[in-house]
C-alpha positions in Angstrom: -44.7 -3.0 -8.1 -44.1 -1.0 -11.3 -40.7 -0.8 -13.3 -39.4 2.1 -11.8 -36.9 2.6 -15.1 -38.9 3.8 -17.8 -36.3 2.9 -19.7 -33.8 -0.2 -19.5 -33.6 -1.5 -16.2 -30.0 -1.9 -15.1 -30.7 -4.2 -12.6 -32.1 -6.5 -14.4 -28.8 -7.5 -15.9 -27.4 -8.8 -12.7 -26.4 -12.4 -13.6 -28.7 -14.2 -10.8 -31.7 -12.6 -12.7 -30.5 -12.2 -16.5 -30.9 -16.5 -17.2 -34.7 -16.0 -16.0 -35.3 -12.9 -18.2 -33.6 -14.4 -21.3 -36.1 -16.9 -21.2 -39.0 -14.6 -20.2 -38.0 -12.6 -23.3 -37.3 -15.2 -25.7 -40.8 -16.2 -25.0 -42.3 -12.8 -25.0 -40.7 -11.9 -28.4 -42.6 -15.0 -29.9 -45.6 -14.4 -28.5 -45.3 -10.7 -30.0 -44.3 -11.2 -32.9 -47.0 -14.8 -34.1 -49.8 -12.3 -34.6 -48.3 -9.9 -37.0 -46.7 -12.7 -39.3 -49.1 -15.4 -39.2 -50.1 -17.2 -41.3 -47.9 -17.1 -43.8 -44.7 -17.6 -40.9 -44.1 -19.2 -37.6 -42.0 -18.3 -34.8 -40.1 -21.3 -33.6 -38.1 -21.4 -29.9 -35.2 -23.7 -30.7 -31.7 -24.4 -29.2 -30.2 -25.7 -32.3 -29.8 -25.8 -35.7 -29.4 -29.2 -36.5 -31.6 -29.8 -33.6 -34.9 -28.5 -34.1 -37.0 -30.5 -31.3 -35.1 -29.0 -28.6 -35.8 -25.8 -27.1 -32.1 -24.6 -26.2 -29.3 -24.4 -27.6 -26.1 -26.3 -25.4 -22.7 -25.2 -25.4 -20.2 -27.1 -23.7 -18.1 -24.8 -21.2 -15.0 -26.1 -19.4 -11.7 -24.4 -17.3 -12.0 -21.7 -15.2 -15.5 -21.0 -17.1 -17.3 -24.3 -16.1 -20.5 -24.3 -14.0 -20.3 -26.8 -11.9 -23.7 -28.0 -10.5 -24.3 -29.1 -7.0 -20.7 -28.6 -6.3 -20.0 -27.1 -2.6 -18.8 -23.8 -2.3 -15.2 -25.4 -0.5 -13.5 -26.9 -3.3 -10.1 -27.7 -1.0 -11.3 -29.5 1.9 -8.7 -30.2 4.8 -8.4 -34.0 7.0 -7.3 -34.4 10.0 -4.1 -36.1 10.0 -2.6 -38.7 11.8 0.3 -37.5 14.0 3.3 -38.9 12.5 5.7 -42.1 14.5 8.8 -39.6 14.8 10.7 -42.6 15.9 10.4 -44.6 13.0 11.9 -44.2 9.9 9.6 -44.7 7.3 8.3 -40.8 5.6 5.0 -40.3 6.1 2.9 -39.0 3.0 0.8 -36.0 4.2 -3.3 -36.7 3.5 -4.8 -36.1 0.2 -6.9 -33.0 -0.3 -9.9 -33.2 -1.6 -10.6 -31.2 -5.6 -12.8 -30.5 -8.0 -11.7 -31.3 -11.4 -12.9 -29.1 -14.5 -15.8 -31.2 -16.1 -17.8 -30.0 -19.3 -21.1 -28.7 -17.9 -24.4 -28.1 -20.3 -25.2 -24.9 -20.6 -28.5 -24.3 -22.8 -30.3 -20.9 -24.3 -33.2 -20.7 -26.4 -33.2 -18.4 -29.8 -35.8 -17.6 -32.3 -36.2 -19.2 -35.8 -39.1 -17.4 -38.3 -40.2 -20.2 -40.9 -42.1 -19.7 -44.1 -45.2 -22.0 -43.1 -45.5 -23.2 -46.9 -41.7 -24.4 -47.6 -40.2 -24.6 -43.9 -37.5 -22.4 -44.9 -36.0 -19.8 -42.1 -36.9 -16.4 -43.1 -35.2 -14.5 -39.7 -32.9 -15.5 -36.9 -33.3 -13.5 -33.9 -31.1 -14.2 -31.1 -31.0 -12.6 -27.2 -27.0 -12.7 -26.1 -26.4 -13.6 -22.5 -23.1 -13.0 -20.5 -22.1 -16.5 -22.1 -22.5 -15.0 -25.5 -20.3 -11.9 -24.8 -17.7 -13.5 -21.7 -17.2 -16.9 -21.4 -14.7 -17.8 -24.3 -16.3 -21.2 -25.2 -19.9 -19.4 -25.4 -18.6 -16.9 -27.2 -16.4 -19.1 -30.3 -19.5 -21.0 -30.3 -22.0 -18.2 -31.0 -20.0 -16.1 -33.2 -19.3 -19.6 -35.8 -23.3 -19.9 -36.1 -23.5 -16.2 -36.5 -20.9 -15.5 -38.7 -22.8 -18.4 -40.9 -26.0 -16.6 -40.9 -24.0 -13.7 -42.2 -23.4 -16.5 -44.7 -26.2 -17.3 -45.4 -29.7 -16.0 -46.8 -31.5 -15.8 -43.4 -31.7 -12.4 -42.1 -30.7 -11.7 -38.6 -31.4 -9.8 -35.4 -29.0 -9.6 -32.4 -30.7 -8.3 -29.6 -28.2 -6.8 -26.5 -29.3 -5.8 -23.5 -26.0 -6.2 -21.5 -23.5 -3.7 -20.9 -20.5 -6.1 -19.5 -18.8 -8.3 -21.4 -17.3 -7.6 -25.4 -20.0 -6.4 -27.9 -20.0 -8.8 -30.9 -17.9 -7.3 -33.6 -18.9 -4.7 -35.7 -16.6 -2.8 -38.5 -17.5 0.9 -39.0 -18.7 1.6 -36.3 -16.5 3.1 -33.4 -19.5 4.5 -31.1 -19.6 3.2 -27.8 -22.7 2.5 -26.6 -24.3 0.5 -23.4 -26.8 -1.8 -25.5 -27.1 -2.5 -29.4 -29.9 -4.2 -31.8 -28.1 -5.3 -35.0 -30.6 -6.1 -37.9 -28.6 -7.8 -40.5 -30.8 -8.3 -43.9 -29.7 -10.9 -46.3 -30.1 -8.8 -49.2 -27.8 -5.9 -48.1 -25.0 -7.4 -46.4 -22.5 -7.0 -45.0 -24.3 -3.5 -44.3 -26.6 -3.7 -41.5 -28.9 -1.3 -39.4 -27.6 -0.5 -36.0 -29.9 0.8 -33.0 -27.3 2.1 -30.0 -28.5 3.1 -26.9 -27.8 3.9 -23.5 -29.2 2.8 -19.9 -31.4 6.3 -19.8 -32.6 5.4 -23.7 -35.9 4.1 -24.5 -35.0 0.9 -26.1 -35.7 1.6 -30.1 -38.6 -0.7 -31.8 -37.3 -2.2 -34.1 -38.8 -3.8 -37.1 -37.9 -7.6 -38.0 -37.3 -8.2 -41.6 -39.4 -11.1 -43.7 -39.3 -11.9 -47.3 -40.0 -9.1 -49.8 -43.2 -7.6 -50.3 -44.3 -8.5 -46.7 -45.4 -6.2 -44.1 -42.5 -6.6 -41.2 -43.8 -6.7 -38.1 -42.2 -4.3 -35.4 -40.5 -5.3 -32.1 -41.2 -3.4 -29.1 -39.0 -4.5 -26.3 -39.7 -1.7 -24.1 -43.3 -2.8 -23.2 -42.0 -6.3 -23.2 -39.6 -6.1 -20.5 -42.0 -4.4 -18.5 -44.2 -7.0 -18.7 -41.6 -9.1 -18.0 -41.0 -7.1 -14.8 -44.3 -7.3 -13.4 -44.7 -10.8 -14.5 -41.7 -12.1 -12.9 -42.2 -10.0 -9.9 -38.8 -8.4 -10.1 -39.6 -5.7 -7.8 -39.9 -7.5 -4.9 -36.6 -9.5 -5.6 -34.1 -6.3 -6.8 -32.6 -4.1 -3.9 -32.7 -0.5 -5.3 -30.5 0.9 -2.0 -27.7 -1.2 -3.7 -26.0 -0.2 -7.2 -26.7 -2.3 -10.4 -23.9 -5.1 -11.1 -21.1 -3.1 -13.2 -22.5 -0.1 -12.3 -19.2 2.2 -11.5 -17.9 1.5 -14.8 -20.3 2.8 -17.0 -23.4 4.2 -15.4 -23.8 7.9 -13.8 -24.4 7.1 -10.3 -26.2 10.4 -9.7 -28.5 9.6 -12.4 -29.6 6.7 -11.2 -29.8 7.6 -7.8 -32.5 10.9 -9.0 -34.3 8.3 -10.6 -34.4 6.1 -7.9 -35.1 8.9 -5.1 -38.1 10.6 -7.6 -39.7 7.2 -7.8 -39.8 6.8 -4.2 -37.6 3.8 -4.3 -34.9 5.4 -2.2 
């Protein structure tokens, strides 16, 4: 069943779906991007920078923003109590109730590293956000300390966006709202960077991914990869099109997506 969005699929941000196409397109960017750059560079799928023989990076989320894993969806559980000996007079202590407490919960996301295949060195950072990145407050301290030291450092960097909830990653100069964003940061011109906005009924922008000087940078094209990802993933048979996209009162024409929709004969 074919992408019926030529263009970003809104659905496809829904949080039940988004972990499985972060890694779908984590993957896909690699495998897109190895051709045009070898062999003089790699593209590496790492979590961490300190820890390179992982695949995923791990933040530690606690509070109200844990996940909690095999936990039941009744976190207060009532017991029956004994009836109480009104005659004597000793208080009786009503039951316990049964709790969760908050414990810190792995959560783990892969990123992209591009490595000079002579001296090891990392060339280009690319980086997918996830509703971690942008709204869970540990996620999101976490990610903007290891990108504000790319900005740092002399790696360039991409910062791919594909989510319209959450708070964009901070930009100055730039007061255009917009529902996605593709920030490419070069080392060498910073702290001015290139800026592809774009809205839901946009055809996402290729982009190209900058290397060392001299060297023919390869281009990104996310559009055809997230159709692939689509069919791959067989997305169409899991997304209900009678439905509206997650978020999508706050910032999506309705009518719009409802032409679409109808045209395509998914409605």
């Amino acid at each position: 069943m074919p992408n019926p969005f030529p263009r970003m699929n809104p659905y496809l941000e829904h949080p039940a779906l988004w972990s499985g196409i972060h890694h779908r397109l984590i993957t896909a960017i690699a495998n897109s991007l190895a051709p045009q750059i070898q062999p003089k560079y790699i593209v590496a799928i790492l979590a961490d920078a300190n820890a390179s023989a992982n695949e995923e990076r791990v933040y530690e989320i606690e509070g109200e923003q844990s996940i909690l894993v095999g936990v039941p969806d009744v976190a207060i559980q009532k017991t029956q109590a004994a009836t109480p000996n009104l005659t004597s007079n000793t208080a009786v202590a009503p039951p316990p109730l049964e709790v969760i407490i908050p414990l810190l919960e792995p959560l783990t996301e892969g990123y992209l590293e591009i490595r000079a295949v002579e001296t090891g060195a990392v060339i280009t950072a690319v980086e997918v956000l996830s509703p971690k990145n942008k709204q869970s407050a540990a996620g999101r301290i976490q990610y903007t300390a290891k990108r504000q030291a790319v900005f740092s450092s002399s790696t360039h960097f991409v910062e791919i966006d594909l989510l319209r909830s959450g708070e964009p990653m901070p930009i100055l100069g730039c007061a255009m709202a917009s529902h996605y964003r593709i920030l490419v940061s070069r080392s060498g011109t910073r702290p001015k960077a290139a800026l592809y906005a774009f809205n839901v009924g946009d055809r996402i922008p290729t982009v190209p991914i900058p290397l060392q000087s001299d060297d023919i940078e390869p281009l990104l094209d996310l559009q055809s990869l997230l159709n692939e990802i689509y069919d791959q993933g067989g997305y169409g048979f899991r997304i209900d099109y009678q439905r509206a996209p997650e978020s999508a009162a706050s910032n999506i024409d309705l009518d719009w997506l409802d032409r679409v929709l109808r045209d395509r004969g998914f409605r």
